[in-house]
N, CA, C and O atoms as a printed pandas DataFrame, in Angstrom:
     atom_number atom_name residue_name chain_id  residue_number  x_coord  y_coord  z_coord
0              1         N          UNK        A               1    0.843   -1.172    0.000
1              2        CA          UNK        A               1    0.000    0.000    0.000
2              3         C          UNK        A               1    0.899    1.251    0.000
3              4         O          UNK        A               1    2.020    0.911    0.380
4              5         N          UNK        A               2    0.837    2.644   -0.297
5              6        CA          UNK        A               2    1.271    3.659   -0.184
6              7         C          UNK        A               2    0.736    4.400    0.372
7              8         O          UNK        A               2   -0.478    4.353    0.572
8              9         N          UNK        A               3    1.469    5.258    0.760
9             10        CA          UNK        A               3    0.961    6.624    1.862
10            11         C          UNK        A               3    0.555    6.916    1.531
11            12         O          UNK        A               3    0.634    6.679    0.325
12            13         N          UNK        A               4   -0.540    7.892    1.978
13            14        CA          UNK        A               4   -1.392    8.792    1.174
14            15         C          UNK        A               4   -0.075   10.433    0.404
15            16         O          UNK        A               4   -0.339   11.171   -0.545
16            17         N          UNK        A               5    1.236   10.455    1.304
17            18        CA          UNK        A               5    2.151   11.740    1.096
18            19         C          UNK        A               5    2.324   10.678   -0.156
19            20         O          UNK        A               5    1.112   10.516   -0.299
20            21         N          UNK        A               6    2.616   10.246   -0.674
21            22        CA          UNK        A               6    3.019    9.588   -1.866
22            23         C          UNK        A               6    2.312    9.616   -2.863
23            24         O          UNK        A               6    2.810    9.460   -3.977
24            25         N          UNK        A               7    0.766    9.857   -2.650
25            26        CA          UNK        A               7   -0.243    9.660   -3.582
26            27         C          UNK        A               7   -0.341   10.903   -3.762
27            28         O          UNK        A               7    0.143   11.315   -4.816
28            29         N          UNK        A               8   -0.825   11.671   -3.057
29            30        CA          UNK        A               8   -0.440   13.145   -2.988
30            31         C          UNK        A               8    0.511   13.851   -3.733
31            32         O          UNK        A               8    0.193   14.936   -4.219
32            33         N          UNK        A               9    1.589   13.410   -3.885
33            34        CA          UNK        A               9    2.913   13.861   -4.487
34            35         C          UNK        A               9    2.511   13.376   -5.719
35            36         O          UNK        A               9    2.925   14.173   -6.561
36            37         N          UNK        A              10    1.700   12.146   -6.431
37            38        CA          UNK        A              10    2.124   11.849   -7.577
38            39         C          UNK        A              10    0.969   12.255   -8.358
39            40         O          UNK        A              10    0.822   11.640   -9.414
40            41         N          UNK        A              11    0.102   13.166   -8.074
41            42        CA          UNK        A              11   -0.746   13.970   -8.427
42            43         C          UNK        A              11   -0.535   15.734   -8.226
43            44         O          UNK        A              11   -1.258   16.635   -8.652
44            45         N          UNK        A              12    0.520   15.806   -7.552
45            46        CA          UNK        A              12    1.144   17.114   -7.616
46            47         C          UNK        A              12    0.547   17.974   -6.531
47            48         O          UNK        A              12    0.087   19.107   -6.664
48            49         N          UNK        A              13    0.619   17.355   -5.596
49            50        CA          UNK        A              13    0.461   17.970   -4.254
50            51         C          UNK        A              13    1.052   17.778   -2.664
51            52         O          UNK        A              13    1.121   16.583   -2.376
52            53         N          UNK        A              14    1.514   18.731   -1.516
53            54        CA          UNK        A              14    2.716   18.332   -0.896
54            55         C          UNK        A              14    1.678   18.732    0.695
55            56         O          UNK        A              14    1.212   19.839    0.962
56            57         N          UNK        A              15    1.579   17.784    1.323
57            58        CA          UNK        A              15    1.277   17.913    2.856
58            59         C          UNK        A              15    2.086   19.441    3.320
59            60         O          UNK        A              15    3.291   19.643    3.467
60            61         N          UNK        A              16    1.224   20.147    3.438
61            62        CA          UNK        A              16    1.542   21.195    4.948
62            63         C          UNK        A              16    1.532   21.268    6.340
63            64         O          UNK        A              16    2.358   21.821    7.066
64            65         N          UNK        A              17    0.280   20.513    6.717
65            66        CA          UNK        A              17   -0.339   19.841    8.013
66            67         C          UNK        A              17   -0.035   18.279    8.056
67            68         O          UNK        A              17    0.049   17.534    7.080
68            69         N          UNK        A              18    0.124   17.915    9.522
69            70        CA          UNK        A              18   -0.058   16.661    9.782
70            71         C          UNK        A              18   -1.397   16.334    9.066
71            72         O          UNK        A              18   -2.243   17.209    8.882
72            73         N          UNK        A              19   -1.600   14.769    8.581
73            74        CA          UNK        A              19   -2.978   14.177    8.856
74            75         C          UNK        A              19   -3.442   14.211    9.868
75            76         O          UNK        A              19   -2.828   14.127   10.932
76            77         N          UNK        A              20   -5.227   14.407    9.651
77            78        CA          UNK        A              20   -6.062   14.059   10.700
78            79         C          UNK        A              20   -7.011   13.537   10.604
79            80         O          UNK        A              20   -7.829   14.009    9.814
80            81         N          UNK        A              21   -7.389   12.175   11.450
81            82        CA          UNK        A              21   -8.456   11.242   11.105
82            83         C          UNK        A              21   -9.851   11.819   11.781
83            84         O          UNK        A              21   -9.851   12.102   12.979
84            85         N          UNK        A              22  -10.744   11.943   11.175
85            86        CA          UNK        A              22  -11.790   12.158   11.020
86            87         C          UNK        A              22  -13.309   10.838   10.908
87            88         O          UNK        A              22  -13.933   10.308    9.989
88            89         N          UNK        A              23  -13.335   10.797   12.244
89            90        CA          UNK        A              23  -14.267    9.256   12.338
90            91         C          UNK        A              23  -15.409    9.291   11.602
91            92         O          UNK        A              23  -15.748    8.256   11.028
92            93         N          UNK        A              24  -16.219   10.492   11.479
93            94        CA          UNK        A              24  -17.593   10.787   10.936
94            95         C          UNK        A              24  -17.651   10.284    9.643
95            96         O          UNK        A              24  -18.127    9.196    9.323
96            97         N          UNK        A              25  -17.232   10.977    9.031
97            98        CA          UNK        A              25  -16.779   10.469    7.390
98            99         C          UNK        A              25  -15.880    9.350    7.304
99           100         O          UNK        A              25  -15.837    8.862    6.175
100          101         N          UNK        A              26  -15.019    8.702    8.321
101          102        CA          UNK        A              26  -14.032    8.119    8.197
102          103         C          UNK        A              26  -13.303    8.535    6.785
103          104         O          UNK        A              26  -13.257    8.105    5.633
104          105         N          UNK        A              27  -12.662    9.819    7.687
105          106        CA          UNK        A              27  -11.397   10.079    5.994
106          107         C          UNK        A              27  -10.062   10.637    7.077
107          108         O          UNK        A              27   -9.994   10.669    8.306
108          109         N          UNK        A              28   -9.361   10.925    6.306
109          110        CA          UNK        A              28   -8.007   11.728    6.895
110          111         C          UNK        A              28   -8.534   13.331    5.705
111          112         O          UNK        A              28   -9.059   13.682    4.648
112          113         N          UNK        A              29   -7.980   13.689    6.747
113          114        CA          UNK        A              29   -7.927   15.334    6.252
114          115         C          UNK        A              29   -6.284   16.366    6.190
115          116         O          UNK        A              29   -5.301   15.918    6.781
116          117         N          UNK        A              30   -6.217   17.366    5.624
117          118        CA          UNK        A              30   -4.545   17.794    6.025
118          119         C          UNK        A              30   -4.569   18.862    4.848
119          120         O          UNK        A              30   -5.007   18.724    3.706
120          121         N          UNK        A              31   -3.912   20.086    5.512
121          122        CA          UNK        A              31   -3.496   21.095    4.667
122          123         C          UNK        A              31   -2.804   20.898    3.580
123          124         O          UNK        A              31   -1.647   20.550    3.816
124          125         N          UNK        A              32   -3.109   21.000    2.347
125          126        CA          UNK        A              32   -1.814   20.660    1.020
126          127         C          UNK        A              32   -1.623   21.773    0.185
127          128         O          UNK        A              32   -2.740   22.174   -0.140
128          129         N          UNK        A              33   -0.628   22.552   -0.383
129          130        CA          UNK        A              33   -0.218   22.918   -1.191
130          131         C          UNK        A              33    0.102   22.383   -2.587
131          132         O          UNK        A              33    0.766   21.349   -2.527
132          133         N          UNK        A              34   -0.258   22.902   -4.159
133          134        CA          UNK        A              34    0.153   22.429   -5.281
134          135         C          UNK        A              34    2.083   22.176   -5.562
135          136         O          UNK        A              34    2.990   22.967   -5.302
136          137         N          UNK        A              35    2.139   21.170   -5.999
137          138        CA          UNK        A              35    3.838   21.197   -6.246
138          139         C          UNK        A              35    3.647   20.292   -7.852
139          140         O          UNK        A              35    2.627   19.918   -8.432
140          141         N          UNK        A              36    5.104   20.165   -8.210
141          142        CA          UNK        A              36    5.010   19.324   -9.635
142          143         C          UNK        A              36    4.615   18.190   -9.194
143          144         O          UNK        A              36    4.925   17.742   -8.090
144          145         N          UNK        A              37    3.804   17.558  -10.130
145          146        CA          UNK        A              37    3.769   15.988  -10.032
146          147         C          UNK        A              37    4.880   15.611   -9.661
147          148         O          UNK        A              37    5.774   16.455   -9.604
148          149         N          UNK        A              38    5.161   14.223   -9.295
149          150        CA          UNK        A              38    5.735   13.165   -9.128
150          151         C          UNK        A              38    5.914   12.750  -10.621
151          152         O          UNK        A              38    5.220   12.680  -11.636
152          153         N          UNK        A              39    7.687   12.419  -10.090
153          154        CA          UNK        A              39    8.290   12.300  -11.885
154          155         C          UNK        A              39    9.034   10.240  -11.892
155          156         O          UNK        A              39    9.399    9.521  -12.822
156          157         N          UNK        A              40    8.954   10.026  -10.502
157          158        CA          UNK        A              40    9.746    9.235  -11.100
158          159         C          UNK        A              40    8.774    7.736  -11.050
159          160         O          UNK        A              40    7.707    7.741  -10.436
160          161         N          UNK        A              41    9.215    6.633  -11.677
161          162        CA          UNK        A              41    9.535    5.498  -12.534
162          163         C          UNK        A              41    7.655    4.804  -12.036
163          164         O          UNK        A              41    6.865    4.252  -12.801
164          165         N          UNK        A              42    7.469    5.100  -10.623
165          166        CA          UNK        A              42    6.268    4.634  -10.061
166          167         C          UNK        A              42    5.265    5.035  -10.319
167          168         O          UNK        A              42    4.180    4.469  -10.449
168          169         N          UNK        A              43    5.729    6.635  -10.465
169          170        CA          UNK        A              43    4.305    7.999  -10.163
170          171         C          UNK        A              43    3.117    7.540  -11.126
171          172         O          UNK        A              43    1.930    7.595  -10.806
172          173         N          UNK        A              44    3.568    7.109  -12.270
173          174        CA          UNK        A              44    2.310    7.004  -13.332
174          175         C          UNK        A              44    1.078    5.595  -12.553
175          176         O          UNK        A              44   -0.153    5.588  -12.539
176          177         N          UNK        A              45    2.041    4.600  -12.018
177          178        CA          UNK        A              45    1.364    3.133  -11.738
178          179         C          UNK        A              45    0.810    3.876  -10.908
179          180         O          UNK        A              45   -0.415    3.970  -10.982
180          181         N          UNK        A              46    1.448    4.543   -9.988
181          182        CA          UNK        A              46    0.437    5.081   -8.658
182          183         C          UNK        A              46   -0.922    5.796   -9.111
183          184         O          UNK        A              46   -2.027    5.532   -8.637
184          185         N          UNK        A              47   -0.618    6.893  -10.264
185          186        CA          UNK        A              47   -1.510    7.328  -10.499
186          187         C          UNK        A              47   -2.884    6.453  -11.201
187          188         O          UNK        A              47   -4.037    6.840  -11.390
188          189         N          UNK        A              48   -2.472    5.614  -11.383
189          190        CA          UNK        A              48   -3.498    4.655  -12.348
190          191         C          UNK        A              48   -3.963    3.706  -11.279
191          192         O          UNK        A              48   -5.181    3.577  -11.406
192          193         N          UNK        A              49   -3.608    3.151  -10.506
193          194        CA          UNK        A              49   -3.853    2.453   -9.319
194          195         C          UNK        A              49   -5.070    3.317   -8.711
195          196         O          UNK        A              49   -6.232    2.927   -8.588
196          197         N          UNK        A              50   -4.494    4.709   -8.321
197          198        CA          UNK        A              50   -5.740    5.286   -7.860
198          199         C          UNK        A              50   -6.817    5.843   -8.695
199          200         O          UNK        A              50   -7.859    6.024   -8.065
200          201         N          UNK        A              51   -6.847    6.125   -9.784
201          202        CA          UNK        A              51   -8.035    6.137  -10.679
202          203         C          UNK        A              51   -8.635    5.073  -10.923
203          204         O          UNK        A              51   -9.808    5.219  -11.265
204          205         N          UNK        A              52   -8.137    3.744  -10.853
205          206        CA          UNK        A              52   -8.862    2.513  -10.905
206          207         C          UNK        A              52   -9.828    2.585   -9.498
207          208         O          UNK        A              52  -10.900    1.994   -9.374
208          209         N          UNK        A              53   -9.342    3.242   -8.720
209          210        CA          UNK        A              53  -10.287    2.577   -6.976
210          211         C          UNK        A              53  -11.442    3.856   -7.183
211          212         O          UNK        A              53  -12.572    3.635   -6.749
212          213         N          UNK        A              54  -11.186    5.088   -7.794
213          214        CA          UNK        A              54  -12.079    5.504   -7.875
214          215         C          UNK        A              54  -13.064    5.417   -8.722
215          216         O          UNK        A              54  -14.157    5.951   -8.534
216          217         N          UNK        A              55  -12.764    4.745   -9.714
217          218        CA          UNK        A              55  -14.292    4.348  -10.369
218          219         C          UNK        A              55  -13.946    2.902   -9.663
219          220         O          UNK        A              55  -13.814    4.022   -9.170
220          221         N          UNK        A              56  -13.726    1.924   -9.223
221          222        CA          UNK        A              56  -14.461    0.936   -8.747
222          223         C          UNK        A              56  -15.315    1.590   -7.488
223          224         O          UNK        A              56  -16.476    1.196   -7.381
224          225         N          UNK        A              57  -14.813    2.596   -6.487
225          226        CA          UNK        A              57  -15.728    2.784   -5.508
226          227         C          UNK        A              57  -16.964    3.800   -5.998
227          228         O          UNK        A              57  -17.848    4.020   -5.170
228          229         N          UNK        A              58  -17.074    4.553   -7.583
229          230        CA          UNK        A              58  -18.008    4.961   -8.228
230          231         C          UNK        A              58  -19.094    4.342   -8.675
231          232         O          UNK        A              58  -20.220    4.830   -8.572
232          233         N          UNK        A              59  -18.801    3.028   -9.298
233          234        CA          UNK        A              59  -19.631    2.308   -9.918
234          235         C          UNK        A              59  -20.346    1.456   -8.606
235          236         O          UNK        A              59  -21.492    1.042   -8.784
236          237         N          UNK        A              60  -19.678    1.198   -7.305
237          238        CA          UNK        A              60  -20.344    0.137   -6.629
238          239         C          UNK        A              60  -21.195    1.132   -5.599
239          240         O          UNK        A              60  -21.978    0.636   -4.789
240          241         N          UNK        A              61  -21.004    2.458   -5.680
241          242        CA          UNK        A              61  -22.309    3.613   -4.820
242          243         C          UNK        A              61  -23.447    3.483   -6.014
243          244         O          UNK        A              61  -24.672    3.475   -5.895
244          245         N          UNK        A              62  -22.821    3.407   -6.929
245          246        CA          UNK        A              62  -24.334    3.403   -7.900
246          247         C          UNK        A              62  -24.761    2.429   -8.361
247          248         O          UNK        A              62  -25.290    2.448   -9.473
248          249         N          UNK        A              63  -24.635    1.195   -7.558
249          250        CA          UNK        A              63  -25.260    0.410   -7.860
250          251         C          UNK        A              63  -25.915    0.058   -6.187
251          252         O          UNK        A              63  -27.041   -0.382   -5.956
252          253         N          UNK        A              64  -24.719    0.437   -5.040
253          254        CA          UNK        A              64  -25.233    0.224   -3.422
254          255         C          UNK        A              64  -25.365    1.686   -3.335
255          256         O          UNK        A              64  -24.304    2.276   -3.539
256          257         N          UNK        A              65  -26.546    2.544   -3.046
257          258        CA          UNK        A              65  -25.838    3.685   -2.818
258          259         C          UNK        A              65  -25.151    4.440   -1.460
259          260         O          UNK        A              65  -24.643    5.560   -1.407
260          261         N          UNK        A              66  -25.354    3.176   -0.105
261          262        CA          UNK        A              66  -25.475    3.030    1.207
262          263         C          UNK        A              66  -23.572    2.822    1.131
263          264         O          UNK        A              66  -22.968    3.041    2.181
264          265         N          UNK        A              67  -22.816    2.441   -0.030
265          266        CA          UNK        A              67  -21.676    1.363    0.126
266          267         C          UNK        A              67  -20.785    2.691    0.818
267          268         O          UNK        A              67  -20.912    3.915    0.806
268          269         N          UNK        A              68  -19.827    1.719    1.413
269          270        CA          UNK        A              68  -18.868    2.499    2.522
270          271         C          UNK        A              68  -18.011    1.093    3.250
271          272         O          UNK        A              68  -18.281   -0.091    3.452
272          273         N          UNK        A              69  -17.022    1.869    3.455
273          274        CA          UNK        A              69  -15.889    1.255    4.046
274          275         C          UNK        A              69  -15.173   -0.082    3.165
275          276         O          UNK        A              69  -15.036   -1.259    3.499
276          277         N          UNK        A              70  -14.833    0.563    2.048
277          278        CA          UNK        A              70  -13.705    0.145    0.886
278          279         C          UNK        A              70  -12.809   -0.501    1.338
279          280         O          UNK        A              70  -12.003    0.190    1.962
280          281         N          UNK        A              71  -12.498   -1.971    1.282
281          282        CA          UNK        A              71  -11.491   -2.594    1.448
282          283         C          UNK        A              71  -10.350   -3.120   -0.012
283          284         O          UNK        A              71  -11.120   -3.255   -0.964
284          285         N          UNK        A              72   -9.361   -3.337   -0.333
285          286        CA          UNK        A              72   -8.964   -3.692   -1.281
286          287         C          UNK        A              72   -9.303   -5.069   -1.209
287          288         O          UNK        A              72   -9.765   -5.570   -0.184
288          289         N          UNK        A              73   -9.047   -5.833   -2.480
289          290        CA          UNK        A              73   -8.838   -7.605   -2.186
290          291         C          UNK        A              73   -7.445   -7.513   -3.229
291          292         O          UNK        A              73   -7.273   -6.996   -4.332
292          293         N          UNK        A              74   -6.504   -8.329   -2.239
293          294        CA          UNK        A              74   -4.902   -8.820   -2.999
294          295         C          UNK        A              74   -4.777  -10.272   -3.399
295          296         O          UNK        A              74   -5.141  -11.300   -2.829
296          297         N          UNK        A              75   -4.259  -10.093   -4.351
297          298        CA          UNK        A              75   -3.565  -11.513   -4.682
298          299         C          UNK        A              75   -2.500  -12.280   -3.541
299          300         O          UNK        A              75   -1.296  -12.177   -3.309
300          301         N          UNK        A              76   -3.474  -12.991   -3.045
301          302        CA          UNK        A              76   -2.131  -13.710   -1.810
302          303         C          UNK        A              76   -1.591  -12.889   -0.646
303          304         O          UNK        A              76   -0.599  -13.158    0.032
304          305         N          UNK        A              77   -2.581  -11.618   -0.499
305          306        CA          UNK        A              77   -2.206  -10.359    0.384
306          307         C          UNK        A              77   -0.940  -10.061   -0.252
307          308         O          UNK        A              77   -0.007  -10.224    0.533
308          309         N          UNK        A              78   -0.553   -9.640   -1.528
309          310        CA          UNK        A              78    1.002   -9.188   -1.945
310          311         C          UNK        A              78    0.150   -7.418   -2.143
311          312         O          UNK        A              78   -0.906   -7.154   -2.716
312          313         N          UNK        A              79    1.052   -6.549   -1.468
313          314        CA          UNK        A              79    0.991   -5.234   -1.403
314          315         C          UNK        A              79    1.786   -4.799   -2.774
315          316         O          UNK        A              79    1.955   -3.642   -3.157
316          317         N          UNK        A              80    2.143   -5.754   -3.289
317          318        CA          UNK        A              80    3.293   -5.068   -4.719
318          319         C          UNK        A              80    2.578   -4.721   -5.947
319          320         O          UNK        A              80    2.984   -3.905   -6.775
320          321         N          UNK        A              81    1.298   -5.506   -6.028
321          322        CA          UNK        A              81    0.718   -5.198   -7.155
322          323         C          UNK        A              81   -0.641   -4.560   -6.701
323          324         O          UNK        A              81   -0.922   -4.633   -5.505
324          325         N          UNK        A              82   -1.351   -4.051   -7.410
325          326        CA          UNK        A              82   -2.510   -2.902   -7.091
326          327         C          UNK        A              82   -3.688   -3.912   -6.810
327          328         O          UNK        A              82   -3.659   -4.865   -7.589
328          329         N          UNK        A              83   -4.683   -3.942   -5.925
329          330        CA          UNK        A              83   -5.772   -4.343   -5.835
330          331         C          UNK        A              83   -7.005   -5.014   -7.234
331          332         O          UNK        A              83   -7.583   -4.335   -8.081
332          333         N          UNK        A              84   -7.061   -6.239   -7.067
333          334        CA          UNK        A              84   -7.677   -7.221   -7.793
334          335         C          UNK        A              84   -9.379   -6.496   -8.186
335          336         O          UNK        A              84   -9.950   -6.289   -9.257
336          337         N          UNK        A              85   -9.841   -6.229   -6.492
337          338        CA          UNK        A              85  -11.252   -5.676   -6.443
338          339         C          UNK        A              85  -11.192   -5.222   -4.988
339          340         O          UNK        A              85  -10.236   -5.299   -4.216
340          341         N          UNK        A              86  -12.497   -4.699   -4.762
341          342        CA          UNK        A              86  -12.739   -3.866   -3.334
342          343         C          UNK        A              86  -13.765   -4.301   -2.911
343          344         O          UNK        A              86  -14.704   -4.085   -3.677
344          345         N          UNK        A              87  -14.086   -4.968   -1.783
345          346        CA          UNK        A              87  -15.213   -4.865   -0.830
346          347         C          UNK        A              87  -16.023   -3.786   -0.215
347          348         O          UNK        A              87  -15.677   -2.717   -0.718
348          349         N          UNK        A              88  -16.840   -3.648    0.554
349          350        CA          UNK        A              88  -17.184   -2.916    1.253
350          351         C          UNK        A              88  -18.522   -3.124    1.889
351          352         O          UNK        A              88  -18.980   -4.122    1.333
352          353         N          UNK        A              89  -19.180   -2.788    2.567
353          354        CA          UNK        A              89  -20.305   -2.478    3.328
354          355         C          UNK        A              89  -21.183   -1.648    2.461
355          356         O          UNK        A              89  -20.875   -0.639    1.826
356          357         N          UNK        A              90  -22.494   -2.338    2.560
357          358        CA          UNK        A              90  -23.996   -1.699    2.153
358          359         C          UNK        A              90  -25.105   -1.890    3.357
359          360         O          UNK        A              90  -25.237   -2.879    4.078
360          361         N          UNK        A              91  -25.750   -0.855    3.369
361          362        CA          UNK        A              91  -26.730   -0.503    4.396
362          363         C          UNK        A              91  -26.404   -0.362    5.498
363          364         O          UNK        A              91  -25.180   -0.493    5.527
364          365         N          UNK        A              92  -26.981   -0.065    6.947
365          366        CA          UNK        A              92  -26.822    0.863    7.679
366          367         C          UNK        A              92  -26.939   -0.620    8.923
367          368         O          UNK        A              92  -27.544   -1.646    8.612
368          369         N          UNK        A              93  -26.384   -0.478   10.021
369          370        CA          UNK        A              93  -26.080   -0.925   11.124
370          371         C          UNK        A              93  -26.401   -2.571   11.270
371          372         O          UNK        A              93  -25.326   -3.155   11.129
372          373         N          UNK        A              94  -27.187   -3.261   11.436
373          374        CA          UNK        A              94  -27.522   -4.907   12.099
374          375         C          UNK        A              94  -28.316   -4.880   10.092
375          376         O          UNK        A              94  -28.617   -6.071   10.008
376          377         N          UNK        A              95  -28.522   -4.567    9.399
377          378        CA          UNK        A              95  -28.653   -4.978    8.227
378          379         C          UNK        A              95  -27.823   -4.791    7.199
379          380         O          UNK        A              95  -28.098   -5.013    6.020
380          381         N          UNK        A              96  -26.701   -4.342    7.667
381          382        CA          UNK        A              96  -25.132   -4.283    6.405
382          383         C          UNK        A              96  -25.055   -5.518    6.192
383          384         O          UNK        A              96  -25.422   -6.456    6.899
384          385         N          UNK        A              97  -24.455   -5.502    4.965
385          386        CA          UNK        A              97  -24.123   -6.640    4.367
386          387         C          UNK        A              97  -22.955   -6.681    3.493
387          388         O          UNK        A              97  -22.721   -5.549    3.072
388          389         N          UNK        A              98  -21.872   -7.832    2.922
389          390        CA          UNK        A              98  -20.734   -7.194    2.359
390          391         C          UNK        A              98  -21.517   -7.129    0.804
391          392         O          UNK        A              98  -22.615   -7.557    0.449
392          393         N          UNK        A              99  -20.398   -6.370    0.034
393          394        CA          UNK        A              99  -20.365   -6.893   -1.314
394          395         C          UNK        A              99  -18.849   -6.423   -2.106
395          396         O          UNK        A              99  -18.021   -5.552   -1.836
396          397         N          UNK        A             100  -18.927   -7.265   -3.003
397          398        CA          UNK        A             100  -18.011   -6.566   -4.109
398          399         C          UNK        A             100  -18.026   -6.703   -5.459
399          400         O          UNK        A             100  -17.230   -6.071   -6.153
């Protein structure tokens, strides 16, 4: 997995603030400033890695629109290659259910 300062960087943006986790939304939050993209050998996979999770977590709100709490699924749990598919949670408390 990568940091989020890494993902950040390879979209051309540089932490000012610590992160801060934020339970409500469950997100991290943090001051950023614009900088150059990220140039070297990874930046592009990174960048494509994360445009893949955002339309997989696009397409599965519009089809759950309740879905929340995105898990990846790995090949063999190997962190080296990008996520196969994503799980997550649909509907609200003692009637959630998974899907992916």
């Amino acid at each position: 997995m990568h940091d989020t300062a890494d993902v950040l960087a390879a979209f051309g943006w540089r932490l000012v603030t610590e992160l801060e986790y934020v339970a409500g939304p469950n997100e991290e939050r943090a001051e950023v400033t614009p900088c150059e993209p990220a140039d070297h050998g990874g930046a592009e996979a990174l960048r494509n890695t994360v445009r893949r999770e955002i339309r997989a977590r696009a397409l599965a709100r519009l089809a759950h629109p309740t879905a929340a709490h995105f898990h990846p699924v790995l090949l063999n749990g190997d962190h080296s290659v990008g996520p196969v598919g994503w799980t997550f949670l649909s509907g609200w408390a003692t009637t959630a259910s998974t899907g992916g």
